[in-house]
C-alpha positions as CSV (number, residue, x, y, z in Angstrom):
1,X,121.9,71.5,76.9
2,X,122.2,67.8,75.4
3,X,119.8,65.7,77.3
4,X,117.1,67.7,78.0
5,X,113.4,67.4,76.2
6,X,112.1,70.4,74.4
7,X,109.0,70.5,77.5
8,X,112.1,70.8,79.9
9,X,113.4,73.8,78.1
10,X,109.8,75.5,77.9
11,X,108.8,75.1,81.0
12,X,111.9,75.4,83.0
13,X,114.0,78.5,81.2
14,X,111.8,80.2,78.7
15,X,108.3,80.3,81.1
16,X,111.1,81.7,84.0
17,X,112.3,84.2,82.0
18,X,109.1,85.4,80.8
19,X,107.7,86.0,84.5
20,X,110.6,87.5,84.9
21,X,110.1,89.6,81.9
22,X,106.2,90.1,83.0
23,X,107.3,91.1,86.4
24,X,109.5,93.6,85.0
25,X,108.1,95.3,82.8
26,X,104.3,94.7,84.5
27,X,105.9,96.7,87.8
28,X,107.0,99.8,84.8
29,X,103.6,99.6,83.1
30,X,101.6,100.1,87.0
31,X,103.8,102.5,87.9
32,X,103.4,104.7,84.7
33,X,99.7,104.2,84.0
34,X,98.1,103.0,87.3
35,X,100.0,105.1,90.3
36,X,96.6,105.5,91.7
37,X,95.8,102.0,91.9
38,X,99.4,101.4,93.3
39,X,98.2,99.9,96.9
40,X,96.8,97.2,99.1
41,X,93.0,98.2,98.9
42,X,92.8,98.6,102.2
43,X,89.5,97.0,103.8
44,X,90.4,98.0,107.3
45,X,87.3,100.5,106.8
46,X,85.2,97.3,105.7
47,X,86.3,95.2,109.0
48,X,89.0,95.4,111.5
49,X,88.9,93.3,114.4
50,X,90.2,90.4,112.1
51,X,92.6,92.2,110.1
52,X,94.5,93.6,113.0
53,X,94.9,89.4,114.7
54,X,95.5,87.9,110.7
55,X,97.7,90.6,108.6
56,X,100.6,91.0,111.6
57,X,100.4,87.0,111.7
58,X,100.3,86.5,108.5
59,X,103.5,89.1,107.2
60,X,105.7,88.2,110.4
61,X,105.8,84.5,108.8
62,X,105.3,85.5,105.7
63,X,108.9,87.8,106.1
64,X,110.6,84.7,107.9
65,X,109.7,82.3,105.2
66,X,111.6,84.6,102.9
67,X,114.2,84.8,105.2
68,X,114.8,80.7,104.7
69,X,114.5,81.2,101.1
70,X,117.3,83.3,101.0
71,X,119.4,81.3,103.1
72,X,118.5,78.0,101.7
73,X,118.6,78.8,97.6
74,X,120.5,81.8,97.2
75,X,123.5,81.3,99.6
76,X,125.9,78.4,98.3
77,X,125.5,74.8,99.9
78,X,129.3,75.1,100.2
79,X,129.7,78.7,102.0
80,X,127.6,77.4,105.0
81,X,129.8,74.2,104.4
82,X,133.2,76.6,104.8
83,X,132.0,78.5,108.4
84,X,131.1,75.1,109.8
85,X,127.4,74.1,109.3
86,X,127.5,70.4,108.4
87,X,124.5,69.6,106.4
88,X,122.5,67.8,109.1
89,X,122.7,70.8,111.5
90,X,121.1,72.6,108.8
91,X,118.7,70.5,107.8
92,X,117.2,70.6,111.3
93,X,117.5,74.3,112.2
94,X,115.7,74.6,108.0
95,X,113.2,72.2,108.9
96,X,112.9,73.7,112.8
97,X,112.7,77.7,111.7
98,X,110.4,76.7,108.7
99,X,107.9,75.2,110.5
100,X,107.4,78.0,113.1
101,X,106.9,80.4,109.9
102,X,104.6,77.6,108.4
103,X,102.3,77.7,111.8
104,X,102.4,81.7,111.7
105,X,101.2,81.9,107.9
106,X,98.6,78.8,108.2
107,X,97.2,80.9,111.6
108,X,97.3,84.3,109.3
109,X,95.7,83.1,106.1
110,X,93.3,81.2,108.3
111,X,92.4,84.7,110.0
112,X,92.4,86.4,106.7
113,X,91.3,83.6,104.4
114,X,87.7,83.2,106.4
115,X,87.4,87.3,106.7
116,X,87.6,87.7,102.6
117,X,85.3,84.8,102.0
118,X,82.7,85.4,104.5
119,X,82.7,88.9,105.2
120,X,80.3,90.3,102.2
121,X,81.9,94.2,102.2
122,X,85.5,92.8,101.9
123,X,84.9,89.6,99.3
124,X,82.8,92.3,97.4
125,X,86.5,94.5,97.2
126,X,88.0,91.7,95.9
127,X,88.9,91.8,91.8
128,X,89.5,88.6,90.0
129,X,93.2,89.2,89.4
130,X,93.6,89.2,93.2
131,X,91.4,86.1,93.5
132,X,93.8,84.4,90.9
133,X,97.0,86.1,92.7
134,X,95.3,84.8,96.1
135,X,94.8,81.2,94.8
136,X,98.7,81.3,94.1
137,X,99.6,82.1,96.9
138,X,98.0,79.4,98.7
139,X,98.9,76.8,96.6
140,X,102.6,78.3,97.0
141,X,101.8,78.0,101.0
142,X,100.3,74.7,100.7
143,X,103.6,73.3,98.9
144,X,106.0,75.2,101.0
145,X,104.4,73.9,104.4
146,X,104.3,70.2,102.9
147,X,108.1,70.5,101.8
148,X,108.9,71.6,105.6
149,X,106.6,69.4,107.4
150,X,106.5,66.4,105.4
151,X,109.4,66.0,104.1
152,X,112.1,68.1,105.8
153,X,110.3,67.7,109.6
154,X,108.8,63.6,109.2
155,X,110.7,62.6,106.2
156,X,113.9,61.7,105.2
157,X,114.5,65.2,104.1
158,X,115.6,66.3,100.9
159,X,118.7,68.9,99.5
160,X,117.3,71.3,97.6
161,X,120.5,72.5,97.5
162,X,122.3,70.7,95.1
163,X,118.8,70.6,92.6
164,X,116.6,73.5,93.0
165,X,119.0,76.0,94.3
166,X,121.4,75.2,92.0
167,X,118.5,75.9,88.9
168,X,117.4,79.0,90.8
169,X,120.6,80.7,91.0
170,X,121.9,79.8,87.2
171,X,118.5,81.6,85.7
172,X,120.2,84.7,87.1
173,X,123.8,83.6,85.9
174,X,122.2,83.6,82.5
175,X,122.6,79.3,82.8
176,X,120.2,77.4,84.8
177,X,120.9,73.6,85.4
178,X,117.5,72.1,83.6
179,X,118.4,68.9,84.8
180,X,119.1,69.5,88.7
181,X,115.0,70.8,88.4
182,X,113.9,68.2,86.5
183,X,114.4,65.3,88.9
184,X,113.8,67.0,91.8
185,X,110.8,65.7,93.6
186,X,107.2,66.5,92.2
187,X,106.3,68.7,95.1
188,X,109.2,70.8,94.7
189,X,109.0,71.3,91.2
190,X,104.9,72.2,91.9
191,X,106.4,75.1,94.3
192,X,108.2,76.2,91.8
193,X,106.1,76.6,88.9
194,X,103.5,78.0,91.0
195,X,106.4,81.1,92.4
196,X,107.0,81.8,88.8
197,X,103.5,82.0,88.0
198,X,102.9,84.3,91.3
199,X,105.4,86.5,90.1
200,X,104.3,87.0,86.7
201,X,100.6,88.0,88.3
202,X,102.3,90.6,90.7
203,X,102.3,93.2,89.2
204,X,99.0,93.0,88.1
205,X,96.9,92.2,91.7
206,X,97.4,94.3,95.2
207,X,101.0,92.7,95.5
208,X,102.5,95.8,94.3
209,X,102.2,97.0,97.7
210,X,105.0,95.4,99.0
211,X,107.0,98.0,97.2
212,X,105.8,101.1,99.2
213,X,107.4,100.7,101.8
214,X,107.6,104.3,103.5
215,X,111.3,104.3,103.6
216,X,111.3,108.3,103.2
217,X,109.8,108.7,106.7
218,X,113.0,108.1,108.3
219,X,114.0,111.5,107.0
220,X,110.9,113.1,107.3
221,X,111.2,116.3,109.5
222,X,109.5,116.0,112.8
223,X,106.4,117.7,113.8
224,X,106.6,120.0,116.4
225,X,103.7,120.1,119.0
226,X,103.2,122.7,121.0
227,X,102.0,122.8,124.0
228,X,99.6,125.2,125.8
229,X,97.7,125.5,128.9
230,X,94.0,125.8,128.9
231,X,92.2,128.9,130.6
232,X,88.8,128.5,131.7
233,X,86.4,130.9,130.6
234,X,84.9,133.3,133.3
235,X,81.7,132.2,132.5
236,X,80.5,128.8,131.1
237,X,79.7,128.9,127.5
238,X,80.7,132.7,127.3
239,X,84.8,132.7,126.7
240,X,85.3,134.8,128.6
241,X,82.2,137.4,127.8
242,X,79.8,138.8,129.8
243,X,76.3,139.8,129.4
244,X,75.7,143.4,128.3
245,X,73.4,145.8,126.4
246,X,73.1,145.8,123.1
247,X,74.8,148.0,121.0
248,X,77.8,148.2,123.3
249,X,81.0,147.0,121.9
250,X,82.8,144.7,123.6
């Protein structure tokens, strides 16, 4: 790697890999030691008229912004290139499908932003490694939305393609390119650092949730319900039994 500073190398390959290691290993150590604690802490009981308006909000973008990731850093610049996507059509449909997803997570961590800070009996459920995993994410949101808006919506654009993709995909090759990273813009590299450091915290904070998914429930048996027709009782109150001396069995 001739031409890169010892800093580059650090922060760029060796902090990567260590999330990666933290994530791993993290998600091994939870699932061993803490399979109680294994869940979202739930504050529906706490409040609910917000949660139900900012979680569904919040996840549906949430899920398309991860659907753009995947298309936009881990598929090839040049296999959209070979079906027939010029570069400018995708820049556009990018910068078009981001910023829906960007307006459906600013609404849900609005909704769910203002419930944890200023409803008491769900900030007081709060632990500080979800308060750091929560600060994170925002500044992860607040970078992504900027990249989509600002620059790939107003600006000039920019192709992450051929820099931050191409960095991305080589720390799972076993060779990342330190230099495609290195001058890609500021704000990109800020997104970046602040994903690795998310991931690191993961397995730590509520995240882990996102793992649970009740996939076994599509082979759960069904429950059969029965149904049966109701009798009324001869007599209100008495199912069915009438008055009569005592001592007399029924």
């Amino acid at each position: 790697m001739s031409g890169i500073t010892g800093f580059q190398l650090w922060w760029w390959v060796i902090l990567p890999y260590l999330a990666l290691a933290t994530f791993v290993i993290g998600h091994i150590w939870r699932y061993r030691y803490d399979q109680f604690g294994w869940t979202s802490r739930s504050t529906e009981l706490q409040e609910k008229k917000l949660l139900k308006w900012g979680s569904p909000i919040f996840h549906y973008g949430t899920f398309a912004a991860i659907s753009g990731h995947i298309i936009g850093i881990l598929i090839p610049e040049r296999w959209t290139h070979d079906i027939g996507i010029p570069e400018t059509a995708y820049r556009w449909f990018s910068a078009g499908a981001g910023t829906l997803a960007a307006v459906l997570i600013i609404v849900g961590v609005a909704i769910l932003a203002g419930r944890r800070l200023f409803v008491a009996r769900v900030r007081a459920t709060t632990s500080p490694v979800d308060w750091v995993a929560l600060i994170l994410l925002a500044i992860v949101i607040v970078m992504g939305i900027a990249e989509t808006i600002g620059v790939g919506l107003l600006g000039h654009g920019y192709n992450y393609r051929q820099s931050v993709a191409l960095w991305f995909r080589g720390l799972f090759a076993g060779n990342p390119d330190v230099r495609a990273i290195a001058h890609a813009p500021f704000l990109y590299q800020l997104h970046a650092t602040a994903a690795w450091a998310v991931i690191a915290v993961w397995p730590f904070s509520r995240l882990v949730h996102a793992w649970s998914a009740p996939v076994w429930y599509l082979w759960r048996p069904f429950v059969v319900y029965r149904s049966r027709r109701a009798t009324r009782p001869n007599e209100p109150g008495t199912s069915g039994r009438r008055w009569r001396r005592i001592g007399v069995h029924y």
